[in-house]
N, C-alpha and C positions, 0 to 999 in steps of 0.2 A: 504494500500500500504506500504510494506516493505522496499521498495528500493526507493531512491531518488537520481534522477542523478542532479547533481550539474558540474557548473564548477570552477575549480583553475583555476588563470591564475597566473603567476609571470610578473607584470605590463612592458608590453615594450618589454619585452622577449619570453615567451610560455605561454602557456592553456594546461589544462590539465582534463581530465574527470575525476571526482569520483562520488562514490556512498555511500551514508551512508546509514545504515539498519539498521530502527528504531528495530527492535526483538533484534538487538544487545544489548541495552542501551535506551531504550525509553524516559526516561524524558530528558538526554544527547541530543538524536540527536533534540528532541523535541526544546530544546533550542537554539542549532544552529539555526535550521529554523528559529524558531521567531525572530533572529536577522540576519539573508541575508538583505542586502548582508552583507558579513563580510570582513574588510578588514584590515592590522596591517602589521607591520614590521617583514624580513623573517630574519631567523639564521639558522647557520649548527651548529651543537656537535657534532664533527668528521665529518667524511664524512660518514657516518650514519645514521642519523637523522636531517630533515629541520624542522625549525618550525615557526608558527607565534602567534606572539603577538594578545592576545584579552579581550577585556573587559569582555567575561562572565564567569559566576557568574553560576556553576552547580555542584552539588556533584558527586562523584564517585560512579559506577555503575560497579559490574562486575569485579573488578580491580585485574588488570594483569601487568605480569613484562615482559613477552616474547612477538616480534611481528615479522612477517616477512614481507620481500619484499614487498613493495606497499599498506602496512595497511596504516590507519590513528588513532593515539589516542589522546584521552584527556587527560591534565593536570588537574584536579582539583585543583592542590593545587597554580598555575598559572592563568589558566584559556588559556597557550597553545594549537595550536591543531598543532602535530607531526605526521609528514609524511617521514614511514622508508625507509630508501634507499636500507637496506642489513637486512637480517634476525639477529637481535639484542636484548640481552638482554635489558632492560633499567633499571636505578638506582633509576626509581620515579616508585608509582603504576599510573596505564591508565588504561581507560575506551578506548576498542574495540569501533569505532564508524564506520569504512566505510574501501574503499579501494580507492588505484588509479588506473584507467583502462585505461589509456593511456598516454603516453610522461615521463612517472618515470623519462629516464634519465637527461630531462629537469633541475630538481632540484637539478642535481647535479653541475649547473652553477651560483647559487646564490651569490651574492655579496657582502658588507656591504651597507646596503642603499635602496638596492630591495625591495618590497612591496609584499604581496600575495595578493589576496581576492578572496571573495568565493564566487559565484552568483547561481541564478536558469539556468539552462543553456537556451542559447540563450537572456541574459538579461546582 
């Protein structure tokens, strides 16, 4: 199975569908799973890019500078996982990991303080 539907939620506020795809980055998405649910503190850079805080610990797979609309990438050199708002260059290499398939414009409401996490959906 390629695809795994997951949900975001930004705690109190929206849920949001994604899909990572393991063919993208396999050892990457690989270790997401092994650590759902995942949960860490949200940020914007610009109004562009949200992201959240995470403990893991995965190398870069595939790494790219360009993403659009509703991607998801990884930080390796963080351990972030970045969620695009608008088709964007970025200044760090990422590893492709997934996309957002519903409520994008949700995260363009984030706060100082907001929470994400990442669950199997229906959990």
């Amino acid at each position: 199975m390629s695809k795994i539907d997951l949900t975001l939620s930004l705690k109190g506020k929206a849920q949001m569908k994604i899909e990572l795809k393991r063919h993208l980055a396999p050892k990457t998405v690989g270790a997401i799973l092994r650590a759902l649910p995942l949960e860490g503190n949200s940020h914007m850079m610009s109004n562009s890019i949200a992201f959240m805080d995470t403990s893991l610990a995965a190398g870069g797979e595939k790494l790219r500078t360009q993403f659009k609309k509703g991607e998801i990438g990884f930080m390796a050199s963080n351990g972030s996982i970045c969620f695009f708002l608008e088709d964007v260059p970025s200044t760090k290499l990422m590893t492709l990991v997934g996309k957002i398939t519903s409520n994008l414009e949700a995260l363009k409401e984030i706060k100082p303080g907001d929470i994400f996490s990442i669950s199997q959906e229906g959990t």
